[in-house]
Backbone as numpy.savetxt, mean C-alpha at the origin, in Angstrom:
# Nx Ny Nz CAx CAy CAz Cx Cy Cz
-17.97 -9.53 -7.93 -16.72 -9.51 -8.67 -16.07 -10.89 -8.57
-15.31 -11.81 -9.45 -15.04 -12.62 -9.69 -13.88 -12.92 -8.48
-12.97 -11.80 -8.76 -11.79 -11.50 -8.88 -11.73 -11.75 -7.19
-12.74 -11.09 -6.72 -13.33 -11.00 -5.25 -13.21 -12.29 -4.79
-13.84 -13.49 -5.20 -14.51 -14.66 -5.33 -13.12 -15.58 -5.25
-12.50 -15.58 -6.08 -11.24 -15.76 -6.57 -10.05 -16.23 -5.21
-10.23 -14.80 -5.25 -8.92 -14.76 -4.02 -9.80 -15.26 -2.96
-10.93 -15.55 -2.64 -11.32 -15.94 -1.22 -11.54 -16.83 -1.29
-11.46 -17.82 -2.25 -11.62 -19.57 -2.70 -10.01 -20.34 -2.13
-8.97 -19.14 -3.43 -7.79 -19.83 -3.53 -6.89 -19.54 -2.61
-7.17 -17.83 -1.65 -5.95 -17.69 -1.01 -4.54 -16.90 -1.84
-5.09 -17.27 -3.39 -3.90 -16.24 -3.72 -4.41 -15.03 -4.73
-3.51 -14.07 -4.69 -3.74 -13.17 -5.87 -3.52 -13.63 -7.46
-4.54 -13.08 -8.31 -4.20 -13.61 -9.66 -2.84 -12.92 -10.15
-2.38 -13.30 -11.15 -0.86 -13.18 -11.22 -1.14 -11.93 -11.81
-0.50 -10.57 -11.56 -0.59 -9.31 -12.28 -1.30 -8.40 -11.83
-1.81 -8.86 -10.85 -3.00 -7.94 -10.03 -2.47 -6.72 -9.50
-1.37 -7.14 -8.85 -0.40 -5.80 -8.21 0.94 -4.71 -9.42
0.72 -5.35 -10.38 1.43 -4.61 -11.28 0.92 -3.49 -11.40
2.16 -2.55 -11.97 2.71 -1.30 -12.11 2.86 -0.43 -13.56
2.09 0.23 -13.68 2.99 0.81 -15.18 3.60 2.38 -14.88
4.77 2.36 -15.51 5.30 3.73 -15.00 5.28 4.63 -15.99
4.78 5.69 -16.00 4.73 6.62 -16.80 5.40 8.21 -16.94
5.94 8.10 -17.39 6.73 9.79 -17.57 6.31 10.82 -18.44
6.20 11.62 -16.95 5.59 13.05 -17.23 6.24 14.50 -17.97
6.34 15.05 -19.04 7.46 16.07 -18.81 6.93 16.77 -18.29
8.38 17.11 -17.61 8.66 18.86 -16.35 8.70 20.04 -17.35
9.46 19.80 -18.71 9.31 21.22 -19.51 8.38 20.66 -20.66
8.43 22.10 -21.74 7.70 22.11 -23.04 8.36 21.22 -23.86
9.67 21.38 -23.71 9.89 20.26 -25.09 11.36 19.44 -24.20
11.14 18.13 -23.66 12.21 17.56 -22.67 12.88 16.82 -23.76
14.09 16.69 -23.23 15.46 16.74 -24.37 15.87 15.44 -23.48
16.39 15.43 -22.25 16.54 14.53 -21.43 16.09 13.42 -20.30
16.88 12.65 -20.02 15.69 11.89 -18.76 15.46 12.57 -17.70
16.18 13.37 -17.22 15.72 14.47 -15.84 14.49 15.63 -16.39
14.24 15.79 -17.61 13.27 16.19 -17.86 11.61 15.89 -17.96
12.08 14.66 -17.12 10.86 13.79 -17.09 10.60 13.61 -15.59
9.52 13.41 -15.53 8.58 13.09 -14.00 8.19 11.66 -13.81
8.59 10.45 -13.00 7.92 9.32 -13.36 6.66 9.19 -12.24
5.55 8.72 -12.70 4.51 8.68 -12.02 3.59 6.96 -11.69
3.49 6.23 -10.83 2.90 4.95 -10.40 1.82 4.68 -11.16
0.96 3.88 -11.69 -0.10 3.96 -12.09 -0.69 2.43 -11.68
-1.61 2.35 -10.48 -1.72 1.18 -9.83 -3.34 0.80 -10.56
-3.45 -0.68 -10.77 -4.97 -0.80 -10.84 -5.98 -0.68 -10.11
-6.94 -0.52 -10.15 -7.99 -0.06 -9.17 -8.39 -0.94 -8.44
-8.08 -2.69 -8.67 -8.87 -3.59 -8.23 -7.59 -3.62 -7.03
-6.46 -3.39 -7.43 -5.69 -3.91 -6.11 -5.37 -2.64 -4.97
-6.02 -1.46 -5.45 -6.16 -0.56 -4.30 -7.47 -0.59 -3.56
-8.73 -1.42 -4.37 -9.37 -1.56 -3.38 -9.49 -2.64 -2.13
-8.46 -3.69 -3.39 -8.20 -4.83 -1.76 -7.46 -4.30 -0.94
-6.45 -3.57 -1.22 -5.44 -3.24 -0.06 -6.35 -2.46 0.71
-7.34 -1.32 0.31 -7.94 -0.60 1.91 -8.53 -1.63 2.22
-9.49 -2.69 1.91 -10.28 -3.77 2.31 -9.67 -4.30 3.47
-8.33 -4.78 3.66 -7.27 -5.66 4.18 -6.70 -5.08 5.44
-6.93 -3.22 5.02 -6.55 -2.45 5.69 -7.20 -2.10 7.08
-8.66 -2.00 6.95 -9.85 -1.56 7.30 -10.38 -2.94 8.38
-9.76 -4.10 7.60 -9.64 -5.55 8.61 -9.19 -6.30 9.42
-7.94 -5.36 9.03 -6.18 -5.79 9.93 -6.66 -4.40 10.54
-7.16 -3.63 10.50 -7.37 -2.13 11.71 -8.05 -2.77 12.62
-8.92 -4.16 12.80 -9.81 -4.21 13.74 -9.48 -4.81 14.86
-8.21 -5.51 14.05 -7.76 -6.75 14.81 -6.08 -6.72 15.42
-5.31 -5.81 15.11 -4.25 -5.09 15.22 -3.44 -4.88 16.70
-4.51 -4.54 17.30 -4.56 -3.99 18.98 -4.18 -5.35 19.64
-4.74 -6.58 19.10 -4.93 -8.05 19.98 -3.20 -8.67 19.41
-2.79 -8.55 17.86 -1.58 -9.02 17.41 -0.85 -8.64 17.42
-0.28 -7.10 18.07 0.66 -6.62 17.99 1.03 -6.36 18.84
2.35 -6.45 20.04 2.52 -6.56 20.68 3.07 -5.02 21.29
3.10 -4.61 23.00 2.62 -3.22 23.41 3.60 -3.10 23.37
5.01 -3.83 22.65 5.99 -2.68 23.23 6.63 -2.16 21.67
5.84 -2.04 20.51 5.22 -2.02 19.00 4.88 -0.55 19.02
5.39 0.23 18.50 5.42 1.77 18.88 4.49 2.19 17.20
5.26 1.68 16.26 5.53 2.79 14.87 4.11 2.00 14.17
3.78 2.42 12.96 2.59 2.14 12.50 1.24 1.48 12.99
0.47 1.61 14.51 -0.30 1.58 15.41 -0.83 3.00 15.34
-2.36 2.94 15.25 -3.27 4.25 15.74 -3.13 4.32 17.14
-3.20 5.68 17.41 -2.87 5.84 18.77 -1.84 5.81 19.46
-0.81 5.15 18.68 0.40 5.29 19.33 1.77 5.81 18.35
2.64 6.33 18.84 3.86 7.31 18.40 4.90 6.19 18.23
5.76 6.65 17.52 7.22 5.66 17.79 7.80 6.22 18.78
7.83 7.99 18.80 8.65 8.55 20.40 8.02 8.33 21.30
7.27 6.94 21.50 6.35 6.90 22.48 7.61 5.51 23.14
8.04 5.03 22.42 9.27 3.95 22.66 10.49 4.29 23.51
10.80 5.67 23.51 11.68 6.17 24.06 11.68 6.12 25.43
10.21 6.51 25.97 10.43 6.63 27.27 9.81 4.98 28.17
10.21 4.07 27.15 9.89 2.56 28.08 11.13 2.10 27.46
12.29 2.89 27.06 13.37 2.07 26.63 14.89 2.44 27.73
């Protein structure tokens, strides 16, 4: 993939990669209003597969950069795990 290639040359994302289109769903048969609508994310596929990529890479290395007294988004560890070293 280019796109692949790309970002590991330049360091950056191509411009638009992470864009969004929002789409509204109706909740009834025939919606009259804006609360009758559902809005729903619609992400591209190329930038959900870098993000697990990134994810799956920063998981390996996480334990060494983050420091132990780092409770909340860490495997293995709790945020009420903060409570009782505070």
């Amino acid at each position: 993939m280019r796109f692949i290639s790309d970002f590991h040359r330049n360091g950056k994302l191509t411009k638009g990669i992470n864009s969004t289109f929002i789409a509204l769903i109706p909740k009834v048969d025939s919606p009259q209003r804006l609360n009758d609508f559902r809005p729903i994310s619609l992400v591209g596929g190329i930038y959900k597969i870098l993000a697990k990529v990134l994810a799956n890479r920063l998981c390996l290395v996480i334990g060494s950069v983050i420091s132990e007294s780092q409770m909340a988004f860490v495997k293995d560890r709790q945020i009420l795990d903060g409570i009782l070293i505070a």
